[in-house]
N, C-alpha and C positions, 0 to 999 in steps of 0.2 A: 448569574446563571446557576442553576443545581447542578450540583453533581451528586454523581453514585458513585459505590465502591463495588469493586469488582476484586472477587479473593479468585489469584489463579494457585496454581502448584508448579514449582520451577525443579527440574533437578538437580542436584548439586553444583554440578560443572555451569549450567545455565546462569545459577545463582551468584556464580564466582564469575563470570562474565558481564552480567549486569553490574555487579560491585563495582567491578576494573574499569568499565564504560562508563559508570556514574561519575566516580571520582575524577577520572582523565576528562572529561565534559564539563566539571563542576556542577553538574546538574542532579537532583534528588531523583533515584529510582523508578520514582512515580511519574517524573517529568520524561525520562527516557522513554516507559511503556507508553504512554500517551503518543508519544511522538509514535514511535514504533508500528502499536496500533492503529493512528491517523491515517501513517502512510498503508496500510497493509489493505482498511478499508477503503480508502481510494483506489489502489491497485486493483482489487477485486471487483469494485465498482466497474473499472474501466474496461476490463475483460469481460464483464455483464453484458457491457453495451454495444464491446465492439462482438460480441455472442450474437446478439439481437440484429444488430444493423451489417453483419455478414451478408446474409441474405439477399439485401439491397443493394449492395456495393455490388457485390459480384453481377447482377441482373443490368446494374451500370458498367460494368467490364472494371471495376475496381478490384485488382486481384492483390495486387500488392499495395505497400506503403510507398513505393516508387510513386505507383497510378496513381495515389489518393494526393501526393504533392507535386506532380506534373498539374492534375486539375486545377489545386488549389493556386498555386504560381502562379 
């Protein structure tokens, strides 16, 4: 697989966080943001969709997360 590199700017305090969280993880800086990033664009993914299919639930009487696993149950 290719990868890219991606230059961010951290500020200090951030910087010394990520250090503290690499070390305590054993894992290299890079390995943390990846992870980080992974999960953040899933999140945002999932909020996309539950955005989009709002609409339809609700017109289903799915209002909440309750309704959405009474259904599924």
């Amino acid at each position: 697989m290719k990868s890219a590199t991606v230059t961010i700017r951290l500020d200090g305090k951030m910087e010394r966080e990520l250090d503290r969280l690499s070390r305590q993880l054993g894992r290299s800086r890079s390995e943390v943001v990846r992870d980080a990033l992974r999960r953040q664009l899933s999140l945002l993914r999932f909020e996309q969709l539950r955005q989009e299919l709002l609409p339809v639930a609700e017109v289903q009487g799915l209002l909440t997360d309750e309704d959405v696993f009474r259904d599924v149950s």
